[in-house]
N, C-alpha and C positions, 0 to 999 in steps of 0.2 A: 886570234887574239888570246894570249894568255896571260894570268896574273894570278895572284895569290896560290901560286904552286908551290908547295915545299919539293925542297929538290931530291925526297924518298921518292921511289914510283911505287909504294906498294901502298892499299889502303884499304880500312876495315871493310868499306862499301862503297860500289864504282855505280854510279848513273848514268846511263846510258839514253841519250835524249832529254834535252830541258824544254820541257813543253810545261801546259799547266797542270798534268796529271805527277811529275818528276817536283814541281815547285811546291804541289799541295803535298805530297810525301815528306820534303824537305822541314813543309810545317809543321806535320803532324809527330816527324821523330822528334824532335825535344818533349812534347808533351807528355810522350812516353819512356823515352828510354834514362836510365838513369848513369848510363856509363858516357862516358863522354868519347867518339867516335873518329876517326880519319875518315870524312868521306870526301870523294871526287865525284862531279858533275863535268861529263862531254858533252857537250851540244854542237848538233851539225850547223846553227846558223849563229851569225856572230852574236847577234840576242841574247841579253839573259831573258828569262819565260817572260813572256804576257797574253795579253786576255785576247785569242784569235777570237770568241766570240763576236767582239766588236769590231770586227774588219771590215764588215761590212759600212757601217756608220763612221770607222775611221776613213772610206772610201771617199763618203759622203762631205768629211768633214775631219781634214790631217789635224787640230787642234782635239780630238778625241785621246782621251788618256787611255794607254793598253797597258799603263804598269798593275800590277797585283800585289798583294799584300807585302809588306817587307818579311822575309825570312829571316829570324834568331842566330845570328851569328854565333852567338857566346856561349852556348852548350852544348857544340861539339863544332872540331875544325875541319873546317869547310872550303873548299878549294875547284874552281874552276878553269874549266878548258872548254873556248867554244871558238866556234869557227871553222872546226877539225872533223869533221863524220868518222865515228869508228869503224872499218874496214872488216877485220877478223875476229873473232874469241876461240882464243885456247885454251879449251876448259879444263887440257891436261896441268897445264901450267897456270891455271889462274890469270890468266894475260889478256888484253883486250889491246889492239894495234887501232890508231889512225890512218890517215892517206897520207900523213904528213909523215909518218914514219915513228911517233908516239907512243912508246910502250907502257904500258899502266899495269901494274898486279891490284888482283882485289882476295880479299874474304869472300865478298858476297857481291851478287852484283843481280843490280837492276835492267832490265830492258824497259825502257817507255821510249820506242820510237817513233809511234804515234800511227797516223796511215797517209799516204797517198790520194792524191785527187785520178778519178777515172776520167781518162778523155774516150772522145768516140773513136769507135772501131775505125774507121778512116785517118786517123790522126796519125800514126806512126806512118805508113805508106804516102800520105800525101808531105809528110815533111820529108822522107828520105827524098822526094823528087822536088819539091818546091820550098829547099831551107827556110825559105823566107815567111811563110806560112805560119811559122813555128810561133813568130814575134806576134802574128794576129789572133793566135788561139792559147787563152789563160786558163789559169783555174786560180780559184781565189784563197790560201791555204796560208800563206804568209805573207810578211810587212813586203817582202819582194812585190810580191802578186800586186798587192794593193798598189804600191807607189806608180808599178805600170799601168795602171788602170787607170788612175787620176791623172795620170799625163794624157790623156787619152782628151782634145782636143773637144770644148765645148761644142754642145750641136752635133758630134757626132752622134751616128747609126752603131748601137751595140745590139749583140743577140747573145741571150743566155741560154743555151739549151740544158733543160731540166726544171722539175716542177716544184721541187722541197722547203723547204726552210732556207738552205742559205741563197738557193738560187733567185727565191724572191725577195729576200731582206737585199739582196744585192741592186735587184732591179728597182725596188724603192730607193735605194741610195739611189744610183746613179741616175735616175729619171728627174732630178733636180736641175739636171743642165744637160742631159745628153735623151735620144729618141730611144728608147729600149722596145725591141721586141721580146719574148718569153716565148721559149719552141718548145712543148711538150710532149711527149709521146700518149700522156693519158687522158681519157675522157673528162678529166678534171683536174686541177692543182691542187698538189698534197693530197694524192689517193689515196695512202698509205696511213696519212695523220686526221684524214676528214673522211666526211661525208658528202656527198654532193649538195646537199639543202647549202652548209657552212661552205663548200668550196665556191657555189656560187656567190654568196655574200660576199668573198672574198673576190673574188674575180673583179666585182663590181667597183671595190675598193682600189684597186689597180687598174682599172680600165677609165676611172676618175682621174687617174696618176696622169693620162694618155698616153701610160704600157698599153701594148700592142699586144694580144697574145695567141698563140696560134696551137689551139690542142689538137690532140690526135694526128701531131706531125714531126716528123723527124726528118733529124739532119743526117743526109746520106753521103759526104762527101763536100769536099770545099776544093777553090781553086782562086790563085792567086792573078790579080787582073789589075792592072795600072797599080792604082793606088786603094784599092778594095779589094773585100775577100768575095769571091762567088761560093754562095752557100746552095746544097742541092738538097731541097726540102719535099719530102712525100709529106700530101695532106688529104685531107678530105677530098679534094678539088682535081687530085692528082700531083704530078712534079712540076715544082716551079724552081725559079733560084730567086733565091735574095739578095743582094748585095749589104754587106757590112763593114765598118771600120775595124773590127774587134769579136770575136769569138769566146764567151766565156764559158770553159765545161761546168757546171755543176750537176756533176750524174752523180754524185756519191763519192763515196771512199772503201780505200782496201786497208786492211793493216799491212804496216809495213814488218814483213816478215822474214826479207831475204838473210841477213844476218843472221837469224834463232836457225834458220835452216838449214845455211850452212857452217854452222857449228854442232850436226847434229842433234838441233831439240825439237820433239815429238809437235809438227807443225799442223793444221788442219786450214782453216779460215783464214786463225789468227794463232797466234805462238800460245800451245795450249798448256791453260795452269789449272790445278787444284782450288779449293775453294778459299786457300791461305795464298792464290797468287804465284803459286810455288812449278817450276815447269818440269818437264822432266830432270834433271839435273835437278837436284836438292840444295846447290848453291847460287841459281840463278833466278831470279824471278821476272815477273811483266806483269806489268801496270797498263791501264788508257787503252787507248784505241787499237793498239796492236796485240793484247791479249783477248784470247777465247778461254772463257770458262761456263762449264755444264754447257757446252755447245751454243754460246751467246758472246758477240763481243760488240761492245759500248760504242756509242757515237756523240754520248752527251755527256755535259761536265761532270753532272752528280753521279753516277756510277763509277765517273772512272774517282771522282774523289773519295768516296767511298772505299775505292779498292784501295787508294792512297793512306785511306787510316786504319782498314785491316792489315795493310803488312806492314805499316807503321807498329802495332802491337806486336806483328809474329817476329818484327827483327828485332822488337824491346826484350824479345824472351816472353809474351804473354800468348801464348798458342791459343786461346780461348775463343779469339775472335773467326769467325767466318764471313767470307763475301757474300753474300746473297740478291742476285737481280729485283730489283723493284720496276714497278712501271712508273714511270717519271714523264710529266708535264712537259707538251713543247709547246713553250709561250712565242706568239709572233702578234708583231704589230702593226699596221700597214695602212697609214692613211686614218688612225684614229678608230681603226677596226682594231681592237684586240682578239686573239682567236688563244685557244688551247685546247690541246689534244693529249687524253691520258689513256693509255691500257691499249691493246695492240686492235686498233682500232679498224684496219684491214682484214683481220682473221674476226673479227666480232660481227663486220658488215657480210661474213658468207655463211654467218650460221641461223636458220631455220629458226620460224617462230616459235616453233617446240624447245627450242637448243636454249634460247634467249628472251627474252622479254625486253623490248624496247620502248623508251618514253620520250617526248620528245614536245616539247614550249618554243615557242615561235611569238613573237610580236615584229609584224611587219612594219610597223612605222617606227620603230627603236631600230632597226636592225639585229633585232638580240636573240638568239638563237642555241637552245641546248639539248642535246640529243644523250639520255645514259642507258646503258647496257647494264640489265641482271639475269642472274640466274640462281634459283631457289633463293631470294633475298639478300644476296650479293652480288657488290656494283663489281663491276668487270671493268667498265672503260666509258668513257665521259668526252664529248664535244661542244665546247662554249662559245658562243659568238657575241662579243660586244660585251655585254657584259659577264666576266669571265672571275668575277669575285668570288662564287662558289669554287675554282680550279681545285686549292687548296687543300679543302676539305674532301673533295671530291677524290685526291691522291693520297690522301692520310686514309682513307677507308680501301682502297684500291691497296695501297702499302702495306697495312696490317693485314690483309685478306680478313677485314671485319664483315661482319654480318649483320647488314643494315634491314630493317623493316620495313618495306618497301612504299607502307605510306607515311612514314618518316620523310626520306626521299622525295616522294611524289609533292610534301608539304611543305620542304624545303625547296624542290624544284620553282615555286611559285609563289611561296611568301613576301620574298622583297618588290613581287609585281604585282599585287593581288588585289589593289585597285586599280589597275591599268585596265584596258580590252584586252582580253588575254588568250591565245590559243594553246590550249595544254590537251593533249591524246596519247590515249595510248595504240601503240603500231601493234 
């Protein structure tokens, strides 16, 4: 679908992917630039950008709005092409090609391709043998994914294998009408964003849902059988199969990187840039989830928007600005559990009580649960359960790399409860 194209092919700045990390960039160049611009926007799905966060709850419920902010037409011209995946870049010739045979010249150009969904190591092998398999195993990544998922027949048997954030916003959606099991491979859900005290509260919140869930067990294989999938699960218990209507991967994501690679740009993880966004090639940039910078690449909104308005400044002509990773809050809600998880809270749970200092408030009959991590007086990383109104401030001192006092902390850990029965220790 194309429209608003002027019939030039060549343009100050070419966008490559319209996802939300390409849409918040969009917003942020009026803000800064004062010249008025030719830029094109390619996107691979026919979509203009909206909010994948809420895919999950749009699952739940197709009246969920996924538009995002309107973008400013009127300070510079603006032009789209989507429905097209761009194919090659010729960075001899400034050129970017479609499948559709599309030829674009830019000045500058952006990559925000974003990243891929991971399926399981069996997934490619069992669809080369059993096509039909393909249509039982998703990943939930766009409005495609979703609307297949919601056709998915009330009362049916879904299994989500994976334990994270979106894999269980998803099984809370769907567990409105349909059996959801949850297949994990790790001794607890969201290892990586919890602790065990908060993953079990959570657990509990989902096994209320009557999600099913099955940790410390993976899916080894699937096989296509009448009208269900045979699932081949190691557990605790040993090998069992399951049977399911539907298969959804949520292992994570990759950048999508094959494009920056083969146009020759210096690739590693993720298509790697400078701290201005900037990749090998001096006229090509990357934003979102398919860039790596200082050997880190994004999986949440606000980094990648961030990188959206530092190279909003470096293409205004204002070099001044640099990217800099933060640790950033993952809010999830489940059942009226609210949880958040700030600072890399896996590498915090392997370090030594010489390394760290840990505290940690518990009220059992609220469910409300907070676990933070310091070291000499500064907070490193924070876990909330229930009530999660500290997160906030908790990532504002996390963010600055402030240096909090740590009976400050201990006094604000316990204030808003401090006529309650209270369990507060330190580990």
């Amino acid at each position: 679908m194309t429209y608003q194209l002027d019939e030039s092919t060549y343009y100050d700045l070419v966008i490559v992917g319209f996802g939300m990390a390409s849409h918040r960039l969009l917003q942020e160049l009026p803000l800064h630039s004062q010249s008025r611009l030719r830029i094109l926007v390619l996107g691979e799905e026919p979509h203009h950008a909206y909010n994948r966060v809420l895919l999950p709850q749009f699952v739940e419920d197709c009246a969920t709005d996924l538009s995002l902010a309107a973008v400013d037409f009127t300070r510079h011209d603006l032009s789209f092409h989507t429905g097209d995946a761009v194919c090659v870049i010729n960075r001899r010739e400034h050129q970017v090609q479609t499948v559709t045979g599309r030829q674009f010249y830019y000045r500058q150009l952006v990559l925000a391709t974003g990243s891929a969904p991971v399926f399981p190591d069996f997934y490619h092998a069992v669809a080369l043998n059993s096509p039909t398999v393909c249509g039982k195993i998703l990943a939930l990544r766009n409005v495609q994914d979703a609307i297949k998922i919601r056709a998915i027949a009330e009362g049916s048997h879904i299994v989500i294998q994976g334990g994270g954030f979106i894999a269980l916003e998803t099984a809370a959606a769907l567990s409105t009408h349909c059996r959801v099991t949850v297949c994990h491979r790790g001794a607890y859900l969201m290892n990586r964003q919890l602790d065990q005290a908060a993953a079990e509260l959570l657990q509990k919140a989902l096994t209320a849902r009557g999600i099913t869930l099955l940790l410390r067990s993976e899916i080894n294989g699937a096989m296509d059988s009448a009208d269900k999938l045979q699932l081949a699960i190691t557990g605790p218990a040993g090998v069992s199969t399951l049977a399911t209507d539907l298969l959804i991967a949520a292992l994570g994501v990759k950048p999508r990187i094959e494009l920056a690679e083969a146009a020759g740009l210096v690739i590693n993880r993720g298509i790697v840039v400078n701290s201005q966004l900037q990749t090998s090639d001096p006229e090509i940039f990357a934003i979102g989830e398919c860039a790596e910078c200082h050997g880190e690449t994004v999986g949440l909104v606000a980094p990648a928007y961030q990188q959206a308005k530092v190279l909003a400044h470096f293409l205004s002509g204002q070099r001044h600005t640099h990217y800099q990773s933060h640790s950033t809050a993952t809010m999830l809600k489940i059942s009226g559990l609210a949880i958040s998880s700030i600072g890399n809270v896996a590498l915090l749970q392997q370090k030594s009580e010489l390394e760290v200092k840990t505290m940690v408030y518990q009220d059992f009959q609220q469910g409300d649960y907070r676990r933070i991590w310091l070291r000499d007086g500064q907070l490193l990383g924070a876990v909330l359960c229930g009530d999660t109104s500290l997160s906030p401030y908790y990532q504002r001192l996390i963010s600055q790399s402030a240096t909090a006092d740590t009976s400050v902390i201990e006094t604000t850990l316990v204030a808003d409860d401090m006529f309650n029965d209270l369990l507060f220790y330190a580990a």
